[in-house]
Every structure is written in structure tokens, then in C-alpha cells.
C-alpha positions in Angstrom: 89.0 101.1 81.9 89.8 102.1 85.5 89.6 100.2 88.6 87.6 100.8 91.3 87.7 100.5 95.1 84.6 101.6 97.2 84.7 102.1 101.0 81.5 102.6 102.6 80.9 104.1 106.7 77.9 103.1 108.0 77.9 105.0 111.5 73.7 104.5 112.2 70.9 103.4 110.5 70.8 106.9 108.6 74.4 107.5 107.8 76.5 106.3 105.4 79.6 107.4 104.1 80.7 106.5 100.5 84.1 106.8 99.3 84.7 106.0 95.7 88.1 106.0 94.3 89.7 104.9 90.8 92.4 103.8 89.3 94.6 103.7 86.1 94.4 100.4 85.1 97.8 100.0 83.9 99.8 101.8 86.6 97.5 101.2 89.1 97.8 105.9 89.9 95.1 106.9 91.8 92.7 109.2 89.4 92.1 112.5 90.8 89.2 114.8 88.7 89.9 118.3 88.0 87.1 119.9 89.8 88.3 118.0 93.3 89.2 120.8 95.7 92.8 121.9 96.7 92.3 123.5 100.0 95.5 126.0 101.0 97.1 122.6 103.0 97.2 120.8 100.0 100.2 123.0 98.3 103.3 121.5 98.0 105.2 124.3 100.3 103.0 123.5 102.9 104.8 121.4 105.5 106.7 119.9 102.9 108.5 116.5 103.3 112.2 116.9 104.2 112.7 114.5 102.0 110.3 115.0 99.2 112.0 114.5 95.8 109.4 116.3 93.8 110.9 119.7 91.7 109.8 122.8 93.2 107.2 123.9 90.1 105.2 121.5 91.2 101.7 122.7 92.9 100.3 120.6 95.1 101.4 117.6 97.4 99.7 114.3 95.2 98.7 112.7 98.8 97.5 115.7 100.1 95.8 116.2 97.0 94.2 112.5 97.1 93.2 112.9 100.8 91.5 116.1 100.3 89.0 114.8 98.3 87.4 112.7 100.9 88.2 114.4 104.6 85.5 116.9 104.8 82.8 113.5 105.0 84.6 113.3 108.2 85.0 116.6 109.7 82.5 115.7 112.3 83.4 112.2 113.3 85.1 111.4 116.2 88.2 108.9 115.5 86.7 106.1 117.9 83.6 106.3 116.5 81.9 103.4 116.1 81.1 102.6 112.4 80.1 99.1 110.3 82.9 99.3 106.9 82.2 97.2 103.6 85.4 97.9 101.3 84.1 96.5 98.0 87.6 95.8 95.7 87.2 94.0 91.9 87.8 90.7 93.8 85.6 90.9 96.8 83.8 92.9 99.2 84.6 93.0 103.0 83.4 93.6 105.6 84.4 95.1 109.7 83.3 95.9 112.3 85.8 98.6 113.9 86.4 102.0 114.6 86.4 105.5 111.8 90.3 105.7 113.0 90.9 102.5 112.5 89.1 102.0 108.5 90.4 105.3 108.0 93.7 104.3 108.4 93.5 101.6 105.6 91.8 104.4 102.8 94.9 106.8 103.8 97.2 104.2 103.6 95.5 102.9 99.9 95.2 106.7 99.1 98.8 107.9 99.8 100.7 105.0 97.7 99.0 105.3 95.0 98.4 109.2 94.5 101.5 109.8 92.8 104.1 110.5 96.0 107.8 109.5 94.8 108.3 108.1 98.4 105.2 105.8 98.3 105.3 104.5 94.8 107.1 101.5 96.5 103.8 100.4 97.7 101.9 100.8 94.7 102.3 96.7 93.4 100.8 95.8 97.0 98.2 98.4 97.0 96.6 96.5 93.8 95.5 93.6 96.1 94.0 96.0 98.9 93.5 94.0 101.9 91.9 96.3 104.3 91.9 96.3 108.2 95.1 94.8 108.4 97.1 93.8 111.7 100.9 94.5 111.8 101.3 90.8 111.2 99.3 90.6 108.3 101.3 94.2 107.0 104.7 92.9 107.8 103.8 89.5 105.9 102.5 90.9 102.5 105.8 93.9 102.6 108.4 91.7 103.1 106.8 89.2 99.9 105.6 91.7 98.3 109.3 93.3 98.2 111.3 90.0 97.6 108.5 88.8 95.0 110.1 92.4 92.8 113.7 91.5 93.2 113.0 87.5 92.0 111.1 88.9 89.4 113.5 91.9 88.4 117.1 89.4 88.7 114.8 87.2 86.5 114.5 89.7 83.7 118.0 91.4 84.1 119.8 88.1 85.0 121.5 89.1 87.3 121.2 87.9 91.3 118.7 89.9 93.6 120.1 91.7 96.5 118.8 90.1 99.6 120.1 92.1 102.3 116.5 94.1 102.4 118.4 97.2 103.0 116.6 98.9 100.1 113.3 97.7 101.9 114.5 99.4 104.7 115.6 102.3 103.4 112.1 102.7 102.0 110.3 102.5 104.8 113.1 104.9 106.6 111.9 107.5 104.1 107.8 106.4 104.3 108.3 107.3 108.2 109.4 111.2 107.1 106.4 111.3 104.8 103.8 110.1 107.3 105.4 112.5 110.1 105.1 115.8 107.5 101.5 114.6 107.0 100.5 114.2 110.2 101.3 117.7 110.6 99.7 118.9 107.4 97.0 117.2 108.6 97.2 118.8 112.2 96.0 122.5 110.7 93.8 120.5 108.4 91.0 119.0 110.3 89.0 119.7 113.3 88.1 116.3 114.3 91.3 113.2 115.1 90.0 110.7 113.2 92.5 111.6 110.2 95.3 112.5 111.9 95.5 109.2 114.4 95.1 107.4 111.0 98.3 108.6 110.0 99.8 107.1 113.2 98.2 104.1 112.9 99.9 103.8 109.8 103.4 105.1 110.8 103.4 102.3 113.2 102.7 99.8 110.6 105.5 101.4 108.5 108.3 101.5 111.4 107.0 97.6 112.8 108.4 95.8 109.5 111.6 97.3 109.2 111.6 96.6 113.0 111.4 92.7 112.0 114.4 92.7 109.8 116.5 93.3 112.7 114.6 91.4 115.3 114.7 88.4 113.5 111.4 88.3 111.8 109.8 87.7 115.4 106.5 88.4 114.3 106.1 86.4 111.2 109.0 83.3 111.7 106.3 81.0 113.9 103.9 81.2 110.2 106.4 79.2 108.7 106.4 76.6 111.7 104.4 73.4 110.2 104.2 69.8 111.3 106.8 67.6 110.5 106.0 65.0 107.7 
């Protein structure tokens, strides 16, 4: 049975928004129908990643393909809009207060690691727990475990030792930068209003601020582990 996860826009009293994605319950894919629309920006040729792995036959960009079937509702809404956003997830349902930019860029980010993208799949065991709305603290936090949780686990099974030197996690988010740069410029010819494409920096700022922490020392996450002694 697939999963659900539900974003609703309420921008007035009036107007409400629904997005409704699913889910394959087993590898957590996000499940697109046939009849969603595949506008011309959409094919796979069309401001391709530099570094997408995908073989040539294939059609259609899978994010571009799972953001496609909710940009038009937005077509007229400016990115600091004002809007009231209840994400309702199998566990819980909350709720902000914030801007369409700024909810926006948590559904593209849910949307584009779990659509199918080679260069996202990383992101996909993370994406199962969807916290919403989160702050570059809260996003560096839940990469870095989530990342280190999957090598304990994998060394586990394999026996062998884990490689700690997080330079797979930052190769990762190397190549996750190259993605969200192509898609902001898919996305540039794509839509008349900013609210889609300054989600797409949001989240390019999120992807280049953990990587940043490695080298910085974990700056913004070491005082969370500072408790009183005793």
C-alpha cells in the first residue's frame, strides 16, 4: 500500500492549495500517474545535468517529471507570499507559518530525492521521515546521521569497518549541487512566477552548508552535543 504525504497552501480564507503525493512503500520512489503532464522542460535533453548518469534512451528528467505535476498550482504566486502550510506525513501533521518560497522549498526538496534521480537517491532513507521547514542546522544534523547511521549499518552486515572520512558524503552533495544548479535553469524557462526557482536555491544552500561543516569543524552542530557535566 503506498504512503502518503499531503502539503496543503492556505494563502486566504478562499484559497487552498493541495498537494498530494505517494509513495512505494517498499522503496520509498515517488509514484508518478501516467496521465501527469510532461511539458517540453521535462525531457531529459533539456538542460541536462553535466553529471547525470541516466542512459540517453531515457525520456524524461524523473525530478522534472515529479515537479511538473504540481508547479502550475503556483504559476501565480509570488515566492514571498504569505501562506499558512499543514504538511500531514503517516506520523503527524505540521504546521507553519512562512512564506510559498520557503514550504516550497521543502516539497522540491521531498520531490527531487525521491523521484527516481541517480544523484538524489542518497537522500531517499532521510526523505522517509520528512521533517519539513527545516533550518540548516536541523538539515546538517539529520545528513550527517542519517549518512553515518548507513555505514554502521552496512559494516554491520558486510563485517567489514565503515569508512569515516565522510568523503563519500561529500562527494554526494558535490554532485546534488550540479543537479540543483541544471534545475534551477530548467526551471528558469519553466515558470513565470520565482517561487519555484528561489526554492531551488534555498535548497542548494542547504546542500552546499553540510559539506561546509565537515571542513569547518562541525561549527554548526558541535555546541548540540555540549551537555552539563554529571
Amino acid at each position: 500500500m503506498p504512503q502518503s504525504i499531503t502539503y496543503r497552501f492556505f494563502t486566504t480564507e478562499s484559497e487552498r492549495i493541495v498537494v498530494d503525493l505517494k509513495f512505494d512503500d517498499a522503496t520509498f520512489q515517488l509514484q508518478v500517474p501516467a496521465t501527469s503532464p510532461r511539458p517540453s522542460w521535462t525531457k531529459l535533453a533539456y538542460e541536462r545535468c553535466a553529471n547525470c548518469p541516466l542512459p540517453d534512451e531515457t525520456t524524461h528528467c524523473p525530478a522534472a517529471v515529479g515537479l511538473a505535476m504540481f508547479l502550475p498550482a503556483f504559476e501565480a504566486k509570488p515566492s514571498y507570499e504569505k501562506a499558512v502550510v499543514e504538511v500531514e506525513t503517516p506520523n503527524r501533521v505540521i504546521v507553519s507559518k512562512t512564506t510559498i518560497q520557503a514550504a516550497a522549498a521543502s516539497l522540491v526538496g521531498l520531490v527531487c530525492a525521491t523521484s527516481g534521480c541517480p544523484r538524489t537517491r542518497f537522500l531517499r532513507p532521510m526523505s522517509r521521515f520528512h521533517l519539513p521547514f527545516s533550518d540548516e542546522r536541523e538539515t546538517v544534523f539529520r545528513s550527517l546521521g542519517a549518512h553515518l547511521l548507513g555505514l554502521f549499518i552496512t559494516a554491520k552486515l558486510s563485517g567489514q569497518a565503515p569508512d569515516l572520512s565522510l568523503d563519500e558524503f561529500k562527494a554526494n552533495y558535490a554532485e546534488l549541487s550540479i543537479v540543483n544548479a541544471a534545475l534551477a535553469e530548467r526551471l528558469r524557462n519553466a515558470v513565470t512566477r520565482d517561487a519555484a526557482l528561489n526554492a531551488v536555491i534555498i535548497l542548494d544552500s542547504f546542500a552546499q552548508i553540510a559539506p561546509e561543516n565537515i571542513d569547518g569543524g562541525f561549527e554548526d552542530i558541535l555546541h548540540c552535543f555540549a551537555v552539563e557535566a554529571g
